[in-house]
Every structure is written in C-alpha cells, then in structure tokens.
C-alpha positions as CSV (number, residue, x, y, z in Angstrom):
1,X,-11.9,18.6,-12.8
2,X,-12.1,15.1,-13.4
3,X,-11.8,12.2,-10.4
4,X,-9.4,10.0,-10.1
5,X,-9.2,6.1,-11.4
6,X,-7.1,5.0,-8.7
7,X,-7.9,5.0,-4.9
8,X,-6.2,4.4,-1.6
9,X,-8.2,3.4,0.8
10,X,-6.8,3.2,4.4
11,X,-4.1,4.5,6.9
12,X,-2.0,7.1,7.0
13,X,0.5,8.0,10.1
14,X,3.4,9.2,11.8
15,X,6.4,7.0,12.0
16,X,8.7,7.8,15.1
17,X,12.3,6.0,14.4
18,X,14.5,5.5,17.5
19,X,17.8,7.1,16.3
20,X,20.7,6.0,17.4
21,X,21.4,8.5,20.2
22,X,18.2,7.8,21.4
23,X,16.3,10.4,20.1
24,X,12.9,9.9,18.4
25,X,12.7,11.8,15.1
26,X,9.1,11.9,13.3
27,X,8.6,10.8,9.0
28,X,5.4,11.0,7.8
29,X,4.2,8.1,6.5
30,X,2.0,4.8,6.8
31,X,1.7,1.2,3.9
32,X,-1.1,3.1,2.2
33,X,-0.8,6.8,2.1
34,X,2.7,5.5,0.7
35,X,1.2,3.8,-2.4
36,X,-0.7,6.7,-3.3
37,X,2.2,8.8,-3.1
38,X,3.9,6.7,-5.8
39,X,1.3,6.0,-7.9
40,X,0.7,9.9,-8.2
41,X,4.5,10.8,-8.4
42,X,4.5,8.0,-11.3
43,X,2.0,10.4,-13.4
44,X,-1.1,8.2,-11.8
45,X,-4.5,10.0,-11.3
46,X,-4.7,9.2,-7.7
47,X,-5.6,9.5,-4.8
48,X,-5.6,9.0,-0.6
49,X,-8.8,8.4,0.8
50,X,-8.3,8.6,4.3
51,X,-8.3,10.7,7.3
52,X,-5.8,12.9,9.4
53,X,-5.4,15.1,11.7
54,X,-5.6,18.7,12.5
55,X,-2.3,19.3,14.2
56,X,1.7,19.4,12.6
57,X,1.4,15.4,12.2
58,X,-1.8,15.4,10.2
59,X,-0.2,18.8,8.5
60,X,2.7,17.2,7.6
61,X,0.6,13.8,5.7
62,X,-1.3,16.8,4.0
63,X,1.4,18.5,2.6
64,X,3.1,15.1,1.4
65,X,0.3,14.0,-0.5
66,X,-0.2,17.9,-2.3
67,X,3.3,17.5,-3.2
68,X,2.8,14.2,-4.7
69,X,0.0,15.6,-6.7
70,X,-2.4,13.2,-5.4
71,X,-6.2,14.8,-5.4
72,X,-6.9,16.4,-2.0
73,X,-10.6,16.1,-2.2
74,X,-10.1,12.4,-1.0
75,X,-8.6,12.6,2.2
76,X,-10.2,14.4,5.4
77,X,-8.4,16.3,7.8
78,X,-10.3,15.8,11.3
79,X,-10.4,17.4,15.1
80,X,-8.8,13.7,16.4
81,X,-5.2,12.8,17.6
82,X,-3.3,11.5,15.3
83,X,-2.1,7.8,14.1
84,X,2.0,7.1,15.9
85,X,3.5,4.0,14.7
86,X,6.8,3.5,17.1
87,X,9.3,2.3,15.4
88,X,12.1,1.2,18.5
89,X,13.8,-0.8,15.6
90,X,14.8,-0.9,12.0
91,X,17.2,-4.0,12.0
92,X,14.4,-6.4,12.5
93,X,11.5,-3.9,12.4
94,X,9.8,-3.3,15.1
95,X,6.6,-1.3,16.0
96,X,3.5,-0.5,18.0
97,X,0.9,1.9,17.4
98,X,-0.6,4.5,19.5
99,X,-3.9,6.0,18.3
100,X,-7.2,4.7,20.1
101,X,-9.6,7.3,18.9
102,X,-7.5,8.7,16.1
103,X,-8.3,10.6,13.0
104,X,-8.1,7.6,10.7
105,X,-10.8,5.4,12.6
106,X,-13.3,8.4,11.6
107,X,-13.2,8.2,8.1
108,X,-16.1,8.9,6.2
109,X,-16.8,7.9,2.4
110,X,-20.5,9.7,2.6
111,X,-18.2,12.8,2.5
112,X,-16.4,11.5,-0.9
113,X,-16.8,13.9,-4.3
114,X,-20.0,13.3,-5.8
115,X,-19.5,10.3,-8.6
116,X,-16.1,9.3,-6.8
117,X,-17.3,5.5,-7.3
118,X,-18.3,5.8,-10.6
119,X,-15.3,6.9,-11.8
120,X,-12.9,4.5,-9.8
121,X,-11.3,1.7,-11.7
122,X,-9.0,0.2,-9.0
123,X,-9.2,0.4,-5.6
124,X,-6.4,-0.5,-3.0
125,X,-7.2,-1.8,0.7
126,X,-4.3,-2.7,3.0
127,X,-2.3,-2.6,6.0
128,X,-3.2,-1.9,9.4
129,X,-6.4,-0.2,8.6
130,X,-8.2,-3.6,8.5
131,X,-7.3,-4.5,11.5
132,X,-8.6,-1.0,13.0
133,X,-12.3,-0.9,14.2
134,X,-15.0,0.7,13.4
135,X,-12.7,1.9,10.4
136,X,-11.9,-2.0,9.1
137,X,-15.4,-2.8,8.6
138,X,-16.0,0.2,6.6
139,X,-13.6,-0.2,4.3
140,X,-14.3,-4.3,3.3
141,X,-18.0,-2.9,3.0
142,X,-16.9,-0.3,0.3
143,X,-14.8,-3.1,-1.0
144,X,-17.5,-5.3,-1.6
145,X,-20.0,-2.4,-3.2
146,X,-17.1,-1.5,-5.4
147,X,-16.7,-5.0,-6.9
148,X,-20.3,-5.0,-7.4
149,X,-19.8,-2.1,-9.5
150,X,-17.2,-3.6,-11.2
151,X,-14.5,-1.8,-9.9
152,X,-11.2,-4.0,-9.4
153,X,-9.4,-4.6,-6.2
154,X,-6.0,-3.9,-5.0
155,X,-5.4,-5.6,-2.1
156,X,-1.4,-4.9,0.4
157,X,-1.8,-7.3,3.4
158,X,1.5,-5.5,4.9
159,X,1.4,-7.5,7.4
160,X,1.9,-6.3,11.0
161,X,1.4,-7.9,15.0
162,X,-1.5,-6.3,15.1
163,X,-3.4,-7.8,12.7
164,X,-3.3,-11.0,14.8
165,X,-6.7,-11.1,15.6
166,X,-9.8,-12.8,14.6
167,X,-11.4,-9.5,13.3
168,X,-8.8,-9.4,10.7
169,X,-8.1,-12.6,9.6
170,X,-12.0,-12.4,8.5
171,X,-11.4,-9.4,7.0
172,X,-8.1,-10.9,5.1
173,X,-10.8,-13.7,4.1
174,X,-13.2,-11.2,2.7
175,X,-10.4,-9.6,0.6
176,X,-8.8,-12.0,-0.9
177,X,-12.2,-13.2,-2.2
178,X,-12.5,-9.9,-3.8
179,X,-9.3,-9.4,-4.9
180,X,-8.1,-9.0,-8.4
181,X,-4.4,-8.1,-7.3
182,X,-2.7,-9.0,-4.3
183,X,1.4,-7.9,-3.5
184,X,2.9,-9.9,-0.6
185,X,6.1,-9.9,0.6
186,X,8.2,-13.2,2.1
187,X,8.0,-11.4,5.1
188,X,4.3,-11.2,5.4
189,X,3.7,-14.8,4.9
190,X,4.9,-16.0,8.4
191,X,2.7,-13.9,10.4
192,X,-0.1,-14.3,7.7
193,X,0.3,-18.1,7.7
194,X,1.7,-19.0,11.1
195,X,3.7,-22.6,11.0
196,X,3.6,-23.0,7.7
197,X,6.7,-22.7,5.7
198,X,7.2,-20.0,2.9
199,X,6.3,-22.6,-0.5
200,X,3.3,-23.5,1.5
201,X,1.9,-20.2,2.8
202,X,2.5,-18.5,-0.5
203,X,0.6,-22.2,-2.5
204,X,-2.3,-21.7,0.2
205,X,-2.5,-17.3,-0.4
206,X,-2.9,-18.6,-4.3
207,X,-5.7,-21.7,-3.5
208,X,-7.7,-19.0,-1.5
209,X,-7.9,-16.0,-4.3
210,X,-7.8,-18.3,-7.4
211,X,-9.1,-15.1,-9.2
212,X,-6.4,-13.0,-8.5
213,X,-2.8,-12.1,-9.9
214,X,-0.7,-12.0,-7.2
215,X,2.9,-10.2,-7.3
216,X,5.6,-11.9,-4.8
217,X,8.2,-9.8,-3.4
218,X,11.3,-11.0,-2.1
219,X,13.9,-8.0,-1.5
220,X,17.2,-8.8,-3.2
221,X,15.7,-11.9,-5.0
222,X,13.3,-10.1,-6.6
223,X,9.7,-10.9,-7.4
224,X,7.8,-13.0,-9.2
225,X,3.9,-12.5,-10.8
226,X,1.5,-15.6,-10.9
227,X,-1.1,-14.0,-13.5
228,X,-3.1,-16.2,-16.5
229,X,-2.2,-19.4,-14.5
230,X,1.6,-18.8,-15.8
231,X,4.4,-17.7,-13.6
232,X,6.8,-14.6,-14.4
233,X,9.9,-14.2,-12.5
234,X,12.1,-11.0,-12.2
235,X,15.3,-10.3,-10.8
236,X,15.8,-7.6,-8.5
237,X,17.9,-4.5,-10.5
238,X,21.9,-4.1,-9.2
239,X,21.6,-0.6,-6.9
240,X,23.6,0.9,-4.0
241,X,21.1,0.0,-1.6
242,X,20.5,3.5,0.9
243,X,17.8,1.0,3.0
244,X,14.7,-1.0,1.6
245,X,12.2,0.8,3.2
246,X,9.2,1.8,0.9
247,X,9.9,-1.0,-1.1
248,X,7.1,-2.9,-1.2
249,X,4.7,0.1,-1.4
250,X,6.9,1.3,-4.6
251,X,5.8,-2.1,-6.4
252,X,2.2,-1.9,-5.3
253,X,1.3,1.6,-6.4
254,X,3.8,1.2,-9.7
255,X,2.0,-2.0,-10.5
256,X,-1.1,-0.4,-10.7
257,X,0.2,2.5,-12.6
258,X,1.4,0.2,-15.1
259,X,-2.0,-1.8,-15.0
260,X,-3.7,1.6,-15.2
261,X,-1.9,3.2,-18.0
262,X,-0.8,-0.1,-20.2
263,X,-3.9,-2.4,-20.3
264,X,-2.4,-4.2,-23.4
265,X,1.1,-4.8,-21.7
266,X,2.8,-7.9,-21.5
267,X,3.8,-9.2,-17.9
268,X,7.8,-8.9,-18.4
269,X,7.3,-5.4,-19.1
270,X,5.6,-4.6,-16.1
271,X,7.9,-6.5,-14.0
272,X,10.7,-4.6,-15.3
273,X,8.6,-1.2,-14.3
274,X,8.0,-2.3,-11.2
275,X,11.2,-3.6,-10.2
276,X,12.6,-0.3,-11.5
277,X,10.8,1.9,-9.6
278,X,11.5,0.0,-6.6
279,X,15.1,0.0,-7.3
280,X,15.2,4.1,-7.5
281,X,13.2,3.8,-3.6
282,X,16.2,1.6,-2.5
283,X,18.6,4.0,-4.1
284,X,17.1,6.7,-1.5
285,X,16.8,6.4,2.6
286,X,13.5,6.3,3.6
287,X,9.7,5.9,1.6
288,X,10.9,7.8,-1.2
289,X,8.8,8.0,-3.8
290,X,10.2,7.8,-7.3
291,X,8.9,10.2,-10.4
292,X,8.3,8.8,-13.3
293,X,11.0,10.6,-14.7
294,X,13.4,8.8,-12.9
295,X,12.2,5.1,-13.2
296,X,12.4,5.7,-17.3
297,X,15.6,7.1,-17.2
298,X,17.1,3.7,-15.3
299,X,14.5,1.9,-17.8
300,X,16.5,3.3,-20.4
C-alpha cells in the first residue's frame, strides 16, 4: 500500500457547544484533524498524524477520519484522557481547553510507517498544537527535518487565546520561516499581531515569510492569494449560509489538494476550487467536509 503525500500534523479534539437550553452536546473535531478530513474526502492521499484517545471521544475522531478515507496508520490511539475544547459560545467564539496530560501531547513520529518522510510532499502544522508542550516542540523539529528533505510546508496559524505565549510566538517565528504556504484568516491577525491594524498585520505576516504564498480569508469577502509576487483576488460564491464553521479548514486542505493534484494550474483556478469547496462547508452546519463530488458539481 503506498503512503500518503499529504500529512496533518497536530491536534485533534472534542468540541463541546453550549446549546441553547443549556446542554453541552459533544462534535468531534479540532483545526487540523479537520483539514485532513477534507483533503481526503476531496480524493487527497492523506492523512492525520496525531494522537487520541482510547475512550468514545478518541473513538469517535477514529471513526471520522476512517470515514473520510484518510490512512489510519498515521494517527495513534493512546491510554490518555482526551483533548475538550469548550465551546460556551458560537456568536463570538469562545473557548478553553481542557487536557493537561492528554492523548495528543504524546505523540510519537518514531512510531510512523517506515519511509512515511520520504514519501511526504507537503506537510501541514497548525493550530493549537504549537502552543501545546512537549508536543509543540516536536512538531517544529519534524518541520524543520522535513524542509531539509525538501518536503514543503503547510502552515494554519488558527489562531486561538492560548497561543498567547512566548513559546509560541517562537514557534509562529520558526514556521513562517519554513513555510511555503500559509492560510490566515482576518480574524487571526488581531490576536497574531496585537495593536496593529488589519493592512498592517497582514503587510508584516508577508515581510516575515517572503518565501511563502500566503491565501487570505475573509468570510463573505472572500479571499485573496499573494503568490509569484502578484496578488489574486476571489469573491466569495452566493450560498444559503447554514453557519461558517469549518470554513477555513475547507480552504486549507482543498488548497493543497489542488496544489497536490494540479502542479501546472493557474492561480484563478485554484481560487475558484477553493472557494467552492468552502462554499458547499457553509451550505452545511458544522465542519462538514465536502466530497469532491460535490465541489465539481457547483464548479460546473
């Protein structure tokens, strides 16, 4: 069986959603073991390299990525608690985590598939698992042996409270100096750039990974991609929005789908891919990931 060319390196977790009677209901989920889910549901040869539990929560994350036809010989399931991110609002979000000695923070790439670097050809880091220690330093390590290899790097700040630290905002340094692509969203560049404003955070994000092409999300104003020193703007497709959650994780793992599987492609195309396949996540509630299937039929 042959590896996969595209890893997800990272988090994944249990989101509990106050409801509105105030019960808290449960979703599988987390940034990362999001993107892998698309990128395999889009026909990608992926896969989630990360660490759950044993238990219905760590179940749960292992049955979602089978489904998606991600390769299971990535992620590790482990005798720890799992990974709760408390979600006591949607509209602003707002969260906490619970999960001090919890399955993700044990990762371990020695147990990988024999050749799994060689065969890589993007790798994705992201999200709250570089902000999570001993499990951050791990992963900007592998970051920086991959690059040597010549692997590219994917790289989803997602940014969240927690990563206000001094630990990760050198490990934001070290990625963005190895990244080749880098998705942020409007959102992310207040906490990522305190007191500066939007046009200025997202000029100093492109002076600090010169290297990189860099895809800006905006929600309902789309995106735009600063690639080749040129800038490509695309408007965000007219959907019945359900909610906008997954978005952003739709146009990270469907930009490296394109990337993976259209080397020769033109950036307007893959705007219009991504922006599709987000679209068909806003159509649903929830991170729903879209099949390929789906984003050509809207393409079309």
């Amino acid at each position: 069986m042959n590896l996969p060319h595209y890893l997800v390196f990272g988090e994944a977790l249990t989101d509990f959603i106050l409801q509105d009677d105030g019960r808290w209901q449960d979703y599988p989920g987390g940034s990362c073991w999001n993107v892998a889910r698309v990128a395999a549901q889009l026909g990608c040869s992926a896969a989630f390299a990360g660490a759950v539990s044993q238990d219905r929560f760590g179940d749960a994350l292992w049955q979602g990525a089978e489904m998606a036809g991600l390769d299971m010989r990535y992620t590790q399931q482990l005798p720890y608690p799992p990974l709760l991110a408390m979600v006591p609002s949607t509209r602003p979000p707002q969260y906490f985590f619970i999960g001090d000695n919890s399955a993700d923070l044990h990762f371990d790439p020695a147990h990988l598939p024999a050749g799994w670097d060689q065969s890589v050809r993007i790798a994705h880091f992201g999200c709250i698992s570089l902000a999570r220690e001993p499990l951050a330093s791990r992963l900007v390590q592998l970051a920086r042996q991959l690059t040597a290899q010549g692997c590219r790097i994917a790289f989803d700040p997602n940014f969240r409270n927690t990563m206000r630290t001094p630990c990760y905002q050198a490990h934001f340094n070290a990625m963005l100096s190895l990244a080749d692509y880098i998705k942020v969203a409007d959102d992310d560049l207040f906490g990522l750039y305190p007191g500066l404003g939007k046009p200025a955070a997202l000029a100093t994000l492109r002076r600090q990974a010169p290297q990189a092409s860099i895809l800006f999300t905006q929600s309902a104003d789309g995106m735009t991609l600063f690639a080749d020193g040129k800038e490509y703007r695309q408007a965000a497709l007219p959907v019945a929005v359900a909610d906008t959650v997954g978005c952003g994780d739709t146009a990270m793992g469907s930009w490296m789908t394109y990337v993976l599987h259209h080397p020769q492609t033109t950036a307007p195309d893959l705007l219009r891919f991504v922006a599709t396949a987000a679209a068909c996540t806003a159509r649903q509630h929830g991170a729903y990931a879209p099949t390929l299937g789906e984003v050509t039929k809207m393409l079309t």
